[in-house]
N, C-alpha and C positions, 0 to 999 in steps of 0.2 A: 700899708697902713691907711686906716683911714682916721680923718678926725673926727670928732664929737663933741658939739657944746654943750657946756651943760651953764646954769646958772650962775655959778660959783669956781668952778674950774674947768681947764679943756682939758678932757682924758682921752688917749689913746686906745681905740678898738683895734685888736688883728683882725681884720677882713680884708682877704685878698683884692686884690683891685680888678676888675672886672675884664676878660680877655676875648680875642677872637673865637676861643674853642669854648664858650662858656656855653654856645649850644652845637652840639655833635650834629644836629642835621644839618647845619652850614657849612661842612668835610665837602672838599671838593670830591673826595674818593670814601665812599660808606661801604666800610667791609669788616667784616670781624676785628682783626688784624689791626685798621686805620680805628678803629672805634675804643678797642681794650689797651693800644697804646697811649693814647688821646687820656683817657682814664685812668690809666698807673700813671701817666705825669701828673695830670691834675693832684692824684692820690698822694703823690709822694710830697707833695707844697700842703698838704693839708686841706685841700680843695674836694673838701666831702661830696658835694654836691654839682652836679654838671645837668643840664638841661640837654633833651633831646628832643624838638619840638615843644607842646605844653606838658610832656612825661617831663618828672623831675628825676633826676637818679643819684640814689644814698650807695655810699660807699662805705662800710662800717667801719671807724677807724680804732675801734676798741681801745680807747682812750678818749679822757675830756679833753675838749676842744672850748676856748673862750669863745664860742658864736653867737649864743644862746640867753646873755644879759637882757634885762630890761631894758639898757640902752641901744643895743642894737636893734630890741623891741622897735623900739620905738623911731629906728632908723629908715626900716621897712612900712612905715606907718604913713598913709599916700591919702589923700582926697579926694583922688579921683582912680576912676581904675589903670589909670595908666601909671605904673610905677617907674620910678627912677633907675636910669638905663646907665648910671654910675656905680650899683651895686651890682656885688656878685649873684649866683643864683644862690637860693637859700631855702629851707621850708616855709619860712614866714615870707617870703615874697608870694608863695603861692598859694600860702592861707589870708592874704590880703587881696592875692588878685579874686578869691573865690568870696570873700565878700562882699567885696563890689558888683560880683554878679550876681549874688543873691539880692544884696540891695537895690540895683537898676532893674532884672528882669522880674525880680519879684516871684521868685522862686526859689526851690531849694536846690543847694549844692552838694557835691558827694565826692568824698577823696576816697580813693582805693587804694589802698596801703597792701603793695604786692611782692615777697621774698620770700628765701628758705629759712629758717630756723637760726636765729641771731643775725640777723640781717638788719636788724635796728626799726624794725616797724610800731614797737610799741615806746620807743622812747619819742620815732616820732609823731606820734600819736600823743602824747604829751606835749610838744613843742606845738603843735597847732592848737590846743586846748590853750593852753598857753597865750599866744599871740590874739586868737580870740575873745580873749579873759581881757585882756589887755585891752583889744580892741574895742569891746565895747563902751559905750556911752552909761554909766554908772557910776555915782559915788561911793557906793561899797558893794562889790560883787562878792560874795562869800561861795558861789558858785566854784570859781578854782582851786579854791580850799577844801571844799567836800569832794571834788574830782580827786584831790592827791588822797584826802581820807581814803575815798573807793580805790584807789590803786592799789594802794596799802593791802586792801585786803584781799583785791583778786591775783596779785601778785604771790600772795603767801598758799592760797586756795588752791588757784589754778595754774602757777610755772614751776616749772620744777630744772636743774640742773643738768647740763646735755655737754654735749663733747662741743660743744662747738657755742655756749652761751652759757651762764650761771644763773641765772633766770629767766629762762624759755618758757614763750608761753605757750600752754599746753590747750588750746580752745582757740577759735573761732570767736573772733570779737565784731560787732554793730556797735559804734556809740555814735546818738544821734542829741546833737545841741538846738535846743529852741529860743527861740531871736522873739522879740514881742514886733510887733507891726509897726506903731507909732514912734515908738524912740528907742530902737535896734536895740537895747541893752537885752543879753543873756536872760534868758526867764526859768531856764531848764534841763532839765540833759534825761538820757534815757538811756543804760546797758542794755542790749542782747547778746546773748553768748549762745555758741553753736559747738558741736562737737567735739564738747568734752574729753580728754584722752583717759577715760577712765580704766582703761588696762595698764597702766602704767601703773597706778594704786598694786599692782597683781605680780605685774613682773615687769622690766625693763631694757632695753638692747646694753648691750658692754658698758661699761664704767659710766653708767649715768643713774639718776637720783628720782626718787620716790617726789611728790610734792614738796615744796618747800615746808609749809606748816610742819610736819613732822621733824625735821632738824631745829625748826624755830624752838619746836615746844622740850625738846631735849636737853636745847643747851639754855632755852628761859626761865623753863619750871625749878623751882627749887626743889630740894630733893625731899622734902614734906608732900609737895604738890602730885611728884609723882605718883609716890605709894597711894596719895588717896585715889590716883587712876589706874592702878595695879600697873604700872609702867616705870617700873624702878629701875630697866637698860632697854630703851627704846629701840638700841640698837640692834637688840636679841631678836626683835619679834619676826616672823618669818616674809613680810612682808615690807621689812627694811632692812633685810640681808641684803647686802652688795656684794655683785657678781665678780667685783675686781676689789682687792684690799685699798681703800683712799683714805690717808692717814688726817686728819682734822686739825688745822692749825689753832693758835693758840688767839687768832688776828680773827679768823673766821667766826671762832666762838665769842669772842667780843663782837662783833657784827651781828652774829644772830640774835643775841641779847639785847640790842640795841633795837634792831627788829621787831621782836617779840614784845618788847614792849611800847612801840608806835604801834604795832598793831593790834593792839588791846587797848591803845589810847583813841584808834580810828576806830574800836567799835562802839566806845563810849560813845564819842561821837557820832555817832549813827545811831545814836538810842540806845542800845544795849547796855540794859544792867549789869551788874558783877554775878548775877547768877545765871546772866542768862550764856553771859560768854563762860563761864562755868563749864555749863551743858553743852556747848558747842567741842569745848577738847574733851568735854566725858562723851560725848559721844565720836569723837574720833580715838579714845581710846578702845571704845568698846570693835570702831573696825579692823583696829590692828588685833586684839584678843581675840576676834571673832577669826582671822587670818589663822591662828594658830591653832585653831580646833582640828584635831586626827580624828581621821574615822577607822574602824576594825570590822574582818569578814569575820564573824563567829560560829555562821555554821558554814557546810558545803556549799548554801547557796548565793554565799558572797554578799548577802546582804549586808548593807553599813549602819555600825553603832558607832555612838559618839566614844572615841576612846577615854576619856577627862570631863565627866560629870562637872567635878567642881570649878572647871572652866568654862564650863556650857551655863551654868547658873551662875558665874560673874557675867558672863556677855547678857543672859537674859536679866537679871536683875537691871545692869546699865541701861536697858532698853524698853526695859520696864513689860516686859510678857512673860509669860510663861514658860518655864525650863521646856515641858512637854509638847509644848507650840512649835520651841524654838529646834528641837530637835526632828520633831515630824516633818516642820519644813528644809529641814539638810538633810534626811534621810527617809524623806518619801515623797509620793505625788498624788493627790486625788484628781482622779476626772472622776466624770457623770457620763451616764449611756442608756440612753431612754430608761431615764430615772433610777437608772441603779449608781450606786456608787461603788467605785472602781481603785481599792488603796494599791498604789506599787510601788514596792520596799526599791531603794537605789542601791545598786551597786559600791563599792568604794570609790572609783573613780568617780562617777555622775556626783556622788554626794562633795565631793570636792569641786566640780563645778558649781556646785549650786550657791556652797560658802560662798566660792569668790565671786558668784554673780550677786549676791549679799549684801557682800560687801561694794562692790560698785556701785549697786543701788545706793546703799545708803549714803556712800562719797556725793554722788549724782545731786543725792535729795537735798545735801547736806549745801553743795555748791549753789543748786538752783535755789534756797531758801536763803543764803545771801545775798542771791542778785537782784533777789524780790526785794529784801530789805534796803539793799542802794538804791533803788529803783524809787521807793518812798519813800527817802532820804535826799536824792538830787530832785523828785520832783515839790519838796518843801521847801521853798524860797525862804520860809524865817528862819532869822539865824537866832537857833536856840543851842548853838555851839557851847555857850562857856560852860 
């Protein structure tokens, strides 16, 4: 234990007290074996985190852990770059030492947040935002609070469910925080997202889950909501068929619901009216509808017609084009050849690639016109939140 003053009372923080092993390259003997033993003791005390030289190394303990208070905030919180050699290692010790670098060399810093899939890089990707938030020089940063809004909603967008995480993120993330020159307080922040896992929207490996948003909007919509999205069992549509039967608890759907409506409260918060977030689930209904369009070979030559008219002109309607647009482009291709044009009817197969490359697009479009939207969202410092 460590202690903690505070103003008014001394409270007790669990933080391990600080050891010989707390950094692995000071092992008189460095070897697989000396290193992953060293690491399941740590692990088994609750000792997330072990230093290996200036590498930090997270060990996921797939459970809370009390580490991560404002108090202990504030424990890790140093004046100079040299921190206190009485605490353990931590992520906030080493998002402190990287502001003192940024503050003395007068340049920018860059953490690499490096694992396999629930390996805990975006919770700690939070925890340095976080300690940053903290750390700066600010009466009121509203900054932190629009980072959890943005979460909210790339969490719902782009993670989805995996054997080995319930919210995996499914993308390549940059987030970059801008510090002002004169009096170091947060001025900014800025998403980049990289490679999308848009086949996943299509099909997915054994017992694992489509995007979150889709279970969100199943068990948030009221069932009025749905029908006006021609989405009355969400769970029908053929693009949220699960390959393995996973029964839905009764804890989870309270969860989602609770979800779904923080994240319609972070899009408010990001500007978004009620019609525009409206148009964001019609038009993710329209790409689970568009997922269920059959095609038919009707003569010999196997070319593909849309087998359900009246489903072809729900998705065109949603989308706002042409039934006859929407079907030439699932069931044909034009090129150009020194100025001729060149129609060729698709196959039944090809025409079912094309839906699902469609539909990717549209998920893609739909992903990338959020992050533009947070993007002008984190780089507005006035808090026009309430």
């Amino acid at each position: 234990m460590i202690s903690f003053s505070h103003p008014l009372v001394k409270i007790q923080v669990k933080l391990i007290p600080p050891a010989p092993n707390d950094d692995l390259s000071t092992l008189s003997e460095l070897t697989d074996r000396s290193l992953l033993y060293e690491i399941q003791k740590r692990f088994t005390n609750d000792q997330i985190y072990t230093c290996i030289g200036h590498i930090l190394l997270l060990v996921n303990p797939y459970k809370e852990l009390p580490i991560y208070s404002t108090m202990i905030t504030e424990l890790y919180l140093s004046n100079t770059a040299k921190l206190c050699s009485s605490l353990p290692p931590h992520i906030f010790s080493c998002t402190e030492r990287a502001y003192h670098m940024m503050i003395q060399e007068q340049r920018s810093q860059c953490f690499i947040l490096s694992g396999e899939t629930g390996s805990g890089k975006t919770e700690a990707c939070k925890h340095i935002v976080k300690h940053l938030a903290c750390r700066a020089v600010t009466t009121e940063c509203v900054l932190e609070a629009k980072i959890n809004h943005v979460s909210c909603v790339l969490e719902s967008f782009g993670h989805a469910k995996t054997t080995l995480n319930d919210t995996s993120s499914r993308y390549m993330k940059y987030l970059g925080l801008q510090f002002s020159e004169d009096n170091r307080t947060l001025t900014g922040a800025r998403v980049y997202t990289y490679c999308l896992e848009k086949s996943r929207l299509i099909s997915r490996p054994y017992s694992q889950r489509n995007f979150n948003i889709f279970y969100l909007m199943n068990d948030g919509l009221s069932t009025e909501e749905k029908c006006a999205l021609h989405l009355s069992n969400l769970s029908a549509h053929r693009y949220m068929i699960q390959n393995a039967q996973e029964e839905v608890t009764a804890t989870e759907m309270i969860r989602n619901r609770d979800r779904f409506l923080a994240l319609k409260q972070a899009l408010r918060n990001m500007g978004f009216n009620t019609l525009e977030v409206d148009n964001l689930f019609l038009i993710l209904s329209a790409i689970l509808l568009l997922g269920d369009i059959q095609f038919l070979a009707l003569t010999d030559t196997e070319t593909a017609y849309v087998s359900d008219v009246q489903l072809l002109e729900q998705v065109a309607g949603i989308l706002q084009v042409s039934p006859d647009d929407l079907s030439s482009a699932l069931t044909s291709d034009v090129q150009y050849f020194k100025g001729d044009v060149i129609l060729r009817r698709h196959t039944v197969d090809v025409a079912n690639v094309y839906r699902d490359l469609l539909a990717k697009s549209l998920y893609s479009r739909l992903f990338s016109f959020l992050v533009n939207s947070i993007n002008c969202y984190l780089q507005n410092q006035d808090d026009r939140d309430g």
